[in-house]
KEDRENDREN-144788 format. One record per residue (C-alpha): y, z, x; residue in one letter; residue number from 1. Coordinates in steps of 0.02 Angstrom, whole numbers, plus 50000, padded with zeros to 5 digits. Layout:
residues N
    yy    zz    xx aa   i
     Y     Z     X  a NUM
...
END
This chain:
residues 610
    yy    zz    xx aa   i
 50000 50000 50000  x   1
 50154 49945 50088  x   2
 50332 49972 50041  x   3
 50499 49944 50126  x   4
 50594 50085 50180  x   5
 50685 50175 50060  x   6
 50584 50103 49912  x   7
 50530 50232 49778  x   8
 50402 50232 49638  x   9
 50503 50242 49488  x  10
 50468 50347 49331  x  11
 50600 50307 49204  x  12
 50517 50275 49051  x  13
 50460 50470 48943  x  14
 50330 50422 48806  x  15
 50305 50608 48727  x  16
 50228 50771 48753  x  17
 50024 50753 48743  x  18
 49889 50897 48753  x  19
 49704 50841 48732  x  20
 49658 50736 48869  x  21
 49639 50803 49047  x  22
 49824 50802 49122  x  23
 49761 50708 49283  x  24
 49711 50579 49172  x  25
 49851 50521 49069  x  26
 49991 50389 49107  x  27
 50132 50420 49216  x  28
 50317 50475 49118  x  29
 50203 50599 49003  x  30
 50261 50748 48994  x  31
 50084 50903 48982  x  32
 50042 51083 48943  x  33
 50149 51203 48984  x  34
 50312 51111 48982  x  35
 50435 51192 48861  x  36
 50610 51192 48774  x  37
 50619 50985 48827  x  38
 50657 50839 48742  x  39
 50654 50673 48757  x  40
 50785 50565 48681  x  41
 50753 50394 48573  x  42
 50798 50282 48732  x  43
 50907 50113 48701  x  44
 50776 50009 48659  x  45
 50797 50051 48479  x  46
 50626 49978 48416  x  47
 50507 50111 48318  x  48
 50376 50170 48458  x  49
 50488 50139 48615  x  50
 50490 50271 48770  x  51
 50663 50386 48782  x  52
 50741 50345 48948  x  53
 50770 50536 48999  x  54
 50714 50717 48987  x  55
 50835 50831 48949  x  56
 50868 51037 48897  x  57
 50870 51087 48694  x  58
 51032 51181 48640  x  59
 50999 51354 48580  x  60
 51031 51451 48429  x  61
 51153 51593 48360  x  62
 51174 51704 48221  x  63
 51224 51629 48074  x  64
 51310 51727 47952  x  65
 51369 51910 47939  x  66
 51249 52046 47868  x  67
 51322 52132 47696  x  68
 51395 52293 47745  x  69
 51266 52438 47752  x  70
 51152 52322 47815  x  71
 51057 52359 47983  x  72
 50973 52248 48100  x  73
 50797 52267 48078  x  74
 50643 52218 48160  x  75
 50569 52133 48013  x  76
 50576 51945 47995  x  77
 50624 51816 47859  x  78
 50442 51792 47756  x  79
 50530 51681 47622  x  80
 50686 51551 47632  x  81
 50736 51415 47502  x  82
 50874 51311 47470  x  83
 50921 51299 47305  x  84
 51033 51159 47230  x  85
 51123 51223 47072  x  86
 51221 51117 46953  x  87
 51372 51146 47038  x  88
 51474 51030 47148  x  89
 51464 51062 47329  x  90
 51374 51212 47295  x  91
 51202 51256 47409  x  92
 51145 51426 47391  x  93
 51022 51460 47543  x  94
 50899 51612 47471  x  95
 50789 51727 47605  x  96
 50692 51881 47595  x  97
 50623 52019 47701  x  98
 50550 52206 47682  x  99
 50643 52350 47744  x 100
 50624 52466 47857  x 101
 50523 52552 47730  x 102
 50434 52508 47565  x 103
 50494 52442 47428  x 104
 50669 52412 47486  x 105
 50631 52216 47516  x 106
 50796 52123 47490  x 107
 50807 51960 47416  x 108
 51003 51889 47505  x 109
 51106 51724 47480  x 110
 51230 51669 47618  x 111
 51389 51682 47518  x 112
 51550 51640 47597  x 113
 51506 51686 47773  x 114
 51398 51857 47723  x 115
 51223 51869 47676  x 116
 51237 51951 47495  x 117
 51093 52050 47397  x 118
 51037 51967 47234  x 119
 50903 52084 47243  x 120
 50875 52240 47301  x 121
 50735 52357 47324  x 122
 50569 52238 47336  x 123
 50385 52272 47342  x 124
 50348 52096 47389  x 125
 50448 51959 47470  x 126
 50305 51838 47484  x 127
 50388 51715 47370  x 128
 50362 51524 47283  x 129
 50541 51446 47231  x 130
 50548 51302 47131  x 131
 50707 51216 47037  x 132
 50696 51203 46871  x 133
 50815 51114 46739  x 134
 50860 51261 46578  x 135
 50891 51132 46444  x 136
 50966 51286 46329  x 137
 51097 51318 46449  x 138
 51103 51148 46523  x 139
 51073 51260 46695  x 140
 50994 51216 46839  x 141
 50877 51371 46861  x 142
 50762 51448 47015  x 143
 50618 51513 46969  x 144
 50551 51654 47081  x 145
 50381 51719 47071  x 146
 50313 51859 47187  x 147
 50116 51867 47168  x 148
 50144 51952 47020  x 149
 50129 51903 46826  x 150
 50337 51922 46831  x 151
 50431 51736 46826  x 152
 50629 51767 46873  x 153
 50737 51658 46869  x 154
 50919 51644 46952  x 155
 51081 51521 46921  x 156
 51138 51551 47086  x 157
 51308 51592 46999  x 158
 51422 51684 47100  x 159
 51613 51732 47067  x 160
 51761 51827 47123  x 161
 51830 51966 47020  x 162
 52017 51986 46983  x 163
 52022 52132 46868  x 164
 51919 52252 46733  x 165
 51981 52338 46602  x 166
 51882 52419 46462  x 167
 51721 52329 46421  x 168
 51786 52176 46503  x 169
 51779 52085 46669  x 170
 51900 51945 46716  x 171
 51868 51810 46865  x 172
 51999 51760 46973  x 173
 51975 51578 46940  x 174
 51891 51476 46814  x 175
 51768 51533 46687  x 176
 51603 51617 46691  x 177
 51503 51469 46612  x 178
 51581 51330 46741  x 179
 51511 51460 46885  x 180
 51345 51448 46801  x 181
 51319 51607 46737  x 182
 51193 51628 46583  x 183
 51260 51595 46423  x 184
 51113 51645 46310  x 185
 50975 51760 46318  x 186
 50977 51910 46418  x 187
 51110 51917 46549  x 188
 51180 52011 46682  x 189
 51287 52011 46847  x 190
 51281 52117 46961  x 191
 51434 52201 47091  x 192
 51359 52325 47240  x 193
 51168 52317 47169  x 194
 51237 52379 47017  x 195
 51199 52275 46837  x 196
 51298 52258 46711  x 197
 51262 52178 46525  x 198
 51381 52077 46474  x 199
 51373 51999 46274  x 200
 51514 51849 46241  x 201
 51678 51768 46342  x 202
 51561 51669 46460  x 203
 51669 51492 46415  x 204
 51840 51585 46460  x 205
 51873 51690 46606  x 206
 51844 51864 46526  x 207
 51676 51936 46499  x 208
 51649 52038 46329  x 209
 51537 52182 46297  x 210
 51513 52224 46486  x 211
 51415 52392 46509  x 212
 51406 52495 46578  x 213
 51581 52522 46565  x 214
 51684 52419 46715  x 215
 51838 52496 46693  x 216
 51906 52605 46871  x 217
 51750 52551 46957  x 218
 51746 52359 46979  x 219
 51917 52310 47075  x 220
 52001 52147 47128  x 221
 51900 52032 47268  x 222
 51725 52124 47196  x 223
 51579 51979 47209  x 224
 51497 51968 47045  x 225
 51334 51885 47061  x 226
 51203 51840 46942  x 227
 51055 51954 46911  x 228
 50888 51883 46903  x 229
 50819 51861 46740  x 230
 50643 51914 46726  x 231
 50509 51833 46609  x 232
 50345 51950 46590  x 233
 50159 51908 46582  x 234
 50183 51724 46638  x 235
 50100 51618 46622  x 236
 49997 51752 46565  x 237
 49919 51928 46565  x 238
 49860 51977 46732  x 239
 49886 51791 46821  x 240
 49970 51842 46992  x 241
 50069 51695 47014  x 242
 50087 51654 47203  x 243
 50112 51470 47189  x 244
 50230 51349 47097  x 245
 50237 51180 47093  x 246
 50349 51070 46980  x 247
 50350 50879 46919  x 248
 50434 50794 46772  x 249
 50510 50973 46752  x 250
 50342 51022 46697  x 251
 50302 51193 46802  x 252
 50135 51201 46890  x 253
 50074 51403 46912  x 254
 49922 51441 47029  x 255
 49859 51607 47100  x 256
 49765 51664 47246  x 257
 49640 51748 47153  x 258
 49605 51636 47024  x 259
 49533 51435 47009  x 260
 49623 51438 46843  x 261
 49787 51319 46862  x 262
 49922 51294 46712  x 263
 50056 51166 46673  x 264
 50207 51250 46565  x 265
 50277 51143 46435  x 266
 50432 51002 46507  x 267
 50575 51109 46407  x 268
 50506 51292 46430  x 269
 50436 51346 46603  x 270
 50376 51498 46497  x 271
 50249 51413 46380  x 272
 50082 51357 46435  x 273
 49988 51312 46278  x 274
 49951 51149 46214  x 275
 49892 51056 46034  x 276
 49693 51038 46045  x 277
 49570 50960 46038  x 278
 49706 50826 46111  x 279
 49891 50881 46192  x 280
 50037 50799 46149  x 281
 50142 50726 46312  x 282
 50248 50855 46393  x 283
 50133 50999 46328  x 284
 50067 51122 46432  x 285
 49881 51153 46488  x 286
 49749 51221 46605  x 287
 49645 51165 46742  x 288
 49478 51242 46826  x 289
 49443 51200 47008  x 290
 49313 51244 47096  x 291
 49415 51364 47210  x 292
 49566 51468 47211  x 293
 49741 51371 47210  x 294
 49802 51354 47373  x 295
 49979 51262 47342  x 296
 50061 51125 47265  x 297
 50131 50950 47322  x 298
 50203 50846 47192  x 299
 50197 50655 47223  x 300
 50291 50496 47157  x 301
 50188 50527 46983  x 302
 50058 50642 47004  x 303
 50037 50837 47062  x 304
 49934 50859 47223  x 305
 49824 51049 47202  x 306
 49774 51114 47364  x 307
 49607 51211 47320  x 308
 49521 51352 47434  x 309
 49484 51287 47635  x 310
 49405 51119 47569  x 311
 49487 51046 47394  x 312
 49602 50942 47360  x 313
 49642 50864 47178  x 314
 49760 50755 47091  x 315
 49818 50756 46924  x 316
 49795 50620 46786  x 317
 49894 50595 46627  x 318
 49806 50462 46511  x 319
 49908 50413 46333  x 320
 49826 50380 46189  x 321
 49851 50189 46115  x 322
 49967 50262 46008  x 323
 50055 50345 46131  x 324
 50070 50513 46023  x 325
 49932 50607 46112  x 326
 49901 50607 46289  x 327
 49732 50661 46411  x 328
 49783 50780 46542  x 329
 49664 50813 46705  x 330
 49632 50835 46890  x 331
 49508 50734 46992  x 332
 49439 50793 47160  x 333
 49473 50707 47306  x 334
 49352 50639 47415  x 335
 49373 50736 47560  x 336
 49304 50827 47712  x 337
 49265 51014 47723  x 338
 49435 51106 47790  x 339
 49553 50973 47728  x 340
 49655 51111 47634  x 341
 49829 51177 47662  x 342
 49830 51319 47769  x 343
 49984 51381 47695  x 344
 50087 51321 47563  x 345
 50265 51316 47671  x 346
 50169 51193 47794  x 347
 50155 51051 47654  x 348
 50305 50951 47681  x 349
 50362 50766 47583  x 350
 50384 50653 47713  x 351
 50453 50491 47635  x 352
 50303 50404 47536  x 353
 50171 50538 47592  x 354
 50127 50697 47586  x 355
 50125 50794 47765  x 356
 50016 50962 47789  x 357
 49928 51090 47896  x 358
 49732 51086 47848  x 359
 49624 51246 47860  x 360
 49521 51129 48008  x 361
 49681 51134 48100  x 362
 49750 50989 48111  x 363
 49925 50887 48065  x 364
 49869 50780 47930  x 365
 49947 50665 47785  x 366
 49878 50647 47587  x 367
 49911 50445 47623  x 368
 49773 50432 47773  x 369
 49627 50570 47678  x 370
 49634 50468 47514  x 371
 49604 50288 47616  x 372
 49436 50323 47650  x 373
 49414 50136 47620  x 374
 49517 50076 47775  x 375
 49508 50098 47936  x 376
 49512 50290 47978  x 377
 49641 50329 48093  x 378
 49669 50505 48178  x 379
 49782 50646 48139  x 380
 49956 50660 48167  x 381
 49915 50820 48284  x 382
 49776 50703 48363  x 383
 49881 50678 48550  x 384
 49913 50875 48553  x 385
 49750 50938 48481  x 386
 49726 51074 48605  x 387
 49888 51150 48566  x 388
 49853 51157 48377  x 389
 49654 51228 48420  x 390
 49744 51360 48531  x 391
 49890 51392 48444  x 392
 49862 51544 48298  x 393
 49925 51457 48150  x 394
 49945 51598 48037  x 395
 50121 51575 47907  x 396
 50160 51407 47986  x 397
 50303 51330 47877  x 398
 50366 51139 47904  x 399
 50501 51036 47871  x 400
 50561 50859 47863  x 401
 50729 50841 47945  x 402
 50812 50677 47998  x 403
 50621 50563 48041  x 404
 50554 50731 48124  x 405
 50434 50846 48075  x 406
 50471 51025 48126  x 407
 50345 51156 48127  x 408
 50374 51357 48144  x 409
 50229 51468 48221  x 410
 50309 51637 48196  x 411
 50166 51717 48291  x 412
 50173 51612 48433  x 413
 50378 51606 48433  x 414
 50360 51439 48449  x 415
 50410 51271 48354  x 416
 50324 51099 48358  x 417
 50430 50933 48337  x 418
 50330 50782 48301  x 419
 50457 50620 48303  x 420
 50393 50505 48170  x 421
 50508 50351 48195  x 422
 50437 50349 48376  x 423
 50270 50407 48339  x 424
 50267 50548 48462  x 425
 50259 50740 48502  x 426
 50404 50830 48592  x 427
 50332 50995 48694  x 428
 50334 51173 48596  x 429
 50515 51254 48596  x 430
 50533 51436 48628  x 431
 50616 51486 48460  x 432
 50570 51632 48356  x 433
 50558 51561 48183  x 434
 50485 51602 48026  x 435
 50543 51430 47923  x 436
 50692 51333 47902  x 437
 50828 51253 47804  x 438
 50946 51125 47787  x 439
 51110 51184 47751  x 440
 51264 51071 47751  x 441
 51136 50916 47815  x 442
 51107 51026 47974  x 443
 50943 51122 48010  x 444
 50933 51308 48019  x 445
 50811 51429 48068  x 446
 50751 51599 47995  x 447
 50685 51732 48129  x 448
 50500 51781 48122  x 449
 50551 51967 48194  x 450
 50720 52030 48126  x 451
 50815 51983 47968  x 452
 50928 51866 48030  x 453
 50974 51669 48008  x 454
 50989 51559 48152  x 455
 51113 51401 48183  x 456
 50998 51289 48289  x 457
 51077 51176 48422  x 458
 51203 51272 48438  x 459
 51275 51325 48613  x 460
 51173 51291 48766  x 461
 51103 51502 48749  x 462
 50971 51580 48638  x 463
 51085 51708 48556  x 464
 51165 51740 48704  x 465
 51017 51738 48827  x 466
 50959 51614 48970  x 467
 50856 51462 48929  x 468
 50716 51435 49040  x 469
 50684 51265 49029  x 470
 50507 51167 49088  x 471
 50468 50979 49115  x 472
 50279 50964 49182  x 473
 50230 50790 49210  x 474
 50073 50714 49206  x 475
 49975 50696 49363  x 476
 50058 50558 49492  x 477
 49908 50441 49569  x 478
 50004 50285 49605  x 479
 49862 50202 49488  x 480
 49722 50248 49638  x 481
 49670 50411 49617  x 482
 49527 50386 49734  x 483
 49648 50344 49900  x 484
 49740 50441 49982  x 485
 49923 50439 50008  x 486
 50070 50508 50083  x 487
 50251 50533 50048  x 488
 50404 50603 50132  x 489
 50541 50581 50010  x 490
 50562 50624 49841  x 491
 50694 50541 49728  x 492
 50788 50644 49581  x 493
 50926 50562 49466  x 494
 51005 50683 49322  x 495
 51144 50733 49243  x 496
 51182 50916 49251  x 497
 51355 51032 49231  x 498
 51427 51126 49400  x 499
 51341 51274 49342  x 500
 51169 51208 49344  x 501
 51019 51218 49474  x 502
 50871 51097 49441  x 503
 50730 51146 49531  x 504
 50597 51018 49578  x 505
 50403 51097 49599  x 506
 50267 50970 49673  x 507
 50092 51047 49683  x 508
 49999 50926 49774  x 509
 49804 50889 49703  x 510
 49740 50993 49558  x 511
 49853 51133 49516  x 512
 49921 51140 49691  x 513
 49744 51162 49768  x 514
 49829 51081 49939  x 515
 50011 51150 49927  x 516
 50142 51193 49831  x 517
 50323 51159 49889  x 518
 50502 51174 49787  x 519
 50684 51097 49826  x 520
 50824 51117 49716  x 521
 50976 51009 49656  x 522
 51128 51137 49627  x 523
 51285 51079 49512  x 524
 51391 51155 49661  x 525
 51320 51000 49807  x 526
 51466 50885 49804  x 527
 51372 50772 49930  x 528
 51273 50719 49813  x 529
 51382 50708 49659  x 530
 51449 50564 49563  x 531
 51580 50645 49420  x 532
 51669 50533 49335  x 533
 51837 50483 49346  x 534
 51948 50565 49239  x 535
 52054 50447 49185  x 536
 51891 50330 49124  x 537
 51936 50245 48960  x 538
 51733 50214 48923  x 539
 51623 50364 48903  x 540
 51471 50352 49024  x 541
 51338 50377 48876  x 542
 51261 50229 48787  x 543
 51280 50215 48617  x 544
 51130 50262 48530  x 545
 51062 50408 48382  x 546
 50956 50561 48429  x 547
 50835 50586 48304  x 548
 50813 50778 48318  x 549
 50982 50786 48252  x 550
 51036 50871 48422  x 551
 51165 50747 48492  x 552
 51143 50730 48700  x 553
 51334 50782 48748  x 554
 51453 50678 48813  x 555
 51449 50677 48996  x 556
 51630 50761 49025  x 557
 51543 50931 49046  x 558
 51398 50829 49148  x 559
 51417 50755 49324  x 560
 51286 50627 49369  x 561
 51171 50682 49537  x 562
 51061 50571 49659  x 563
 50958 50676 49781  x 564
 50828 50615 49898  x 565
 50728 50778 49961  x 566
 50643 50724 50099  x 567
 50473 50848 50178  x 568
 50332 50828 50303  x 569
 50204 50685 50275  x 570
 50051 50753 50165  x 571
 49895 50673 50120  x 572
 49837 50675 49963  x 573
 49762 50590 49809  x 574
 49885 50657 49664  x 575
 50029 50760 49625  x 576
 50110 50856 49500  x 577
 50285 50882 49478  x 578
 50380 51021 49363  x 579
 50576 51009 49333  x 580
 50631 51200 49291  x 581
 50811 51216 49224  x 582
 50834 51439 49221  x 583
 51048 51447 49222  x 584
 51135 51518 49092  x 585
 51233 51384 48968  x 586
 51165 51245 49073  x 587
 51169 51066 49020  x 588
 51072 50952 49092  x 589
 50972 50774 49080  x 590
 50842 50701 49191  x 591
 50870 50524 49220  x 592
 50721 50452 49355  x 593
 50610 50524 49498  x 594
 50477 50442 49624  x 595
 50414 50458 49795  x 596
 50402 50342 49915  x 597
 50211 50355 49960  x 598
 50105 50243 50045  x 599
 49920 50232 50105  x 600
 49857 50377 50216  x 601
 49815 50300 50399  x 602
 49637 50361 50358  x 603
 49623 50332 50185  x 604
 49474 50385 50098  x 605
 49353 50408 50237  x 606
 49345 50588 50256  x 607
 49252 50567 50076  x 608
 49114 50477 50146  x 609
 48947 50556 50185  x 610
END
């Protein structure tokens, strides 16, 4: 193998994170096992599929929001997030819930103008199912919350700002109750400082009527008035735990862990299950028996997906009559293997046209690619990192779809898996302590697995103030003849890093550094080998081009670019490994290119020879 002096062996193309073949085996510009808190970008060949053209550090995550006063910092995590859409303009309401620091003072919180306020106080259980529901009474859109009990609430996500109270009365300080969504009919409350009060008439004007107890001297201008959860009993019966919901056609879908009974609620009352027999009318309710407990619910374009026990899946089927005044309802069993479940029911995720999910076997698998058991099988999404997902303890894993990437949360690993479906590849696990997530304001956010607290992910370059250690592990360098030995004495680096950065280059030479193991380091301080840009440059220095984790690669003002060749003694050897570590605090950084310069040993292979 000749080369001219000062010729390197590029690597410039990064095709994904992968974790089931042996590392020494797979393709150069791979990143392996152990790497951590990298990604890789989308690259400007903008084709579907294409390698990223560099490597670079994640951006970190801080607190988001302020904790209602009285509130402590406690070391128990988020166990159930939603984001609710009311029928309000502009208006998100992001739920959570946690336990206290002792029983039954679970809180169920909304982020409300910068503060995370109670809607609930004082919970048993804050395992929860969400679904949104459309009140056709109140022409609301409505939550419904169930808890593993028999106990349906239901919340408006109305919220308003007091102005004044006087005897039996409460006035807002802008607009009226009913155009904040508060009930109108039925039983209703609000509640100020986990304190309810009933309120009878004056919801279409700005003055409640009929409000005990009695608000006058206690409730003061600037008070929050927030909705209290209305709570429906026995549904959809007596003794049915409901820890599932699912919802299509506004027809609600109730399942329980302890039961292989499944009901449908009627399309214009979430409370009413029954239906007209021996044949229902269309948009009754009804029942279903599987042959397992109800594991979760996924609806589809027209039919409901019921995950059943480790190994059922079903669909539903809705069959009208020819004269369309009576209609067959049903489920049919899917034809699939043994552990094709959902593991949990916050791990099944709508991904466009398909269904994505966790199965009990352990894999990263889609509805589309189990029901085509007449094509060609193909393999898993989690197929490239298959170790990882057999290793990793999958235990409350909760997914979501955010801008052509699927996110995963392991909150007992502390860890988060990023598979990037335009490009059809896996970035390596991320360090982050999540429980779940949620879009707010078309930006993802994550909800800690270990205290109750809300993060903003990328964020500042700083996990909530701390150091990011950062690891790129590449796969095993051979120069395409593993068998020969070779030899290098210079090592190439290009990257883009700030002046507070130190990039730290490890090469362990043959099998986990069974030769040697030697480090040199590129620090954002070595003018000598800097190129900063000019500061009076019209063009910014990055190309145009979208990141599809949502996490946009900085502009390189705070970035200068560096070219390092670390030169070493001649070694002989027949592969390589080489690990970028990035440790300094609020650190940005990008790796561009690396190679050596290696050639054939003078004695090649022949000390192999017997």
């Amino acid at each position: 193998m000749a080369k001219k002096e000062g010729q390197f062996n590029i690597v410039d193309r990064f095709w994904g994170y992968v974790n089931k073949i042996d590392e020494s085996k797979v393709s150069p510009g791979f990143l392996v096992a152990g790497s951590r808190n990298v990604l890789i970008n989308e690259g400007n060949d903008q084709r579907d599929g294409r390698p990223g053209d560099k490597i670079y550090g994640r951006k970190g995550y801080s607190v988001y929001g302020d904790r209602q006063s009285g509130v402590a910092v406690i070391d128990n995590g988020i166990d159930s997030k939603y984001d609710f859409k009311p029928n309000l303009e502009n208006v998100e309401r992001t739920l959570r819930a946690y336990q206290g620091a002792t029983a039954n003072t679970g809180r169920l919180e909304t982020y409300y103008d910068g503060t995370w306020i109670a809607v609930e106080t004082g919970l048993t259980s804050t395992v929860m199912s969400f679904i949104n529901y459309w009140d056709a009474t109140d022409s609301l859109a409505v939550c419904l919350i169930a808890d593993g009990t028999s106990t349906v609430k239901e919340w408006t996500g109305a919220i308003g700002v007091i102005d004044s109270a006087s005897t039996n009365t409460v006035t807002l300080a802008s607009g009226t109750w009913a155009e904040l969504n508060f009930f109108q009919s039925g039983t209703r409350k609000f509640s100020v400082d986990n304190i309810d009060y009933t309120y009878t008439g004056g919801e279409s004007t700005d003055t409640l009527t009929g409000v005990t107890p009695d608000p006058d001297g206690v409730l003061v201008q600037g008070d929050i008035a927030v909705q209290t959860l209305r709570s429906n009993s026995n549904i959809p019966g007596s003794g049915f735990n409901v820890d599932y919901m699912g919802i299509l056609d506004n027809q609600v879908y109730y399942g329980s862990k302890t039961s292989n009974l499944v009901y449908m609620a009627k399309g214009t009352n979430f409370t009413d299950v029954t239906f007209t027999t021996p044949v229902r009318a269309p948009n009754e309710g009804n029942q279903f028996l599987l042959d397992d407990v109800c594991a979760g619910f996924a609806p589809g374009e027209e039919d409901m997906y019921i995950f059943s026990g480790s190994d059922y899946i079903y669909r539903s089927n809705f069959t009208l009559t020819g004269d369309g005044t009576k209609e067959v309802a049903s489920v049919k069993r899917l034809k699939v293997a043994p552990g094709q479940s959902a593991l949990t029911k916050d791990s099944i995720i709508p991904i466009k046209n398909d269904i994505a999910f966790i199965t009990r076997e352990k894999t990263l698998d889609t509805l589309g690619r189990l029901e085509n058991i007449n094509t060609p099988r193909t393999s898993p999404i989690s197929d490239p990192v298959k170790n990882d997902f057999l290793t990793f303890t999958l235990t409350g894993a909760s997914s979501i779809y955010f801008r052509q990437n699927i996110w995963i949360a392991l909150p007992t690993e502390g860890l988060v898996l990023i598979f990037d479906i335009k490009n059809g590849r896996w970035q390596p696990p991320q360090n982050l302590p999540l429980s779940g997530f949620s879009i707010i304001g078309d930006e993802i956010y994550g909800h800690s697995s270990t205290r109750n607290e809300t993060y903003k992910l990328n964020d500042t370059y700083q996990d909530n103030g701390l150091a990011i250690e950062y690891k790129a592990i590449m796969s095993y360098q051979n120069n395409g003849t593993e068998e020969v030995r070779k030899q290098f004495d210079e090592f190439y680096v290009a990257l883009r890093m700030s002046a507070n950065g130190e990039m730290q280059t490890q090469i362990d030479y043959e099998f986990r550094g069974a030769l040697k193991t030697e480090n040199y380091t590129v620090e954002g301080t070595e003018t000598a080998y800097q190129f900063a840009p000019s500061e009076d440059s019209s063009l910014g220095s990055n190309p145009i081009g979208s990141n599809p984790l949502g996490q946009s690669v900085e502009a390189t003002e705070n970035k200068s670019l560096f070219r390092k060749v670390h030169t070493m003694n001649l070694t002989d050897y027949h592969e390589y490994q080489v690990t970028f570590l990035v440790e300094s605090d609020e650190t940005e950084w990008e790796l561009l290119r690396f190679g050596d310069n290696a050639v054939d040993a003078e004695d090649l292979d022949n000390y192999l020879r017997d």
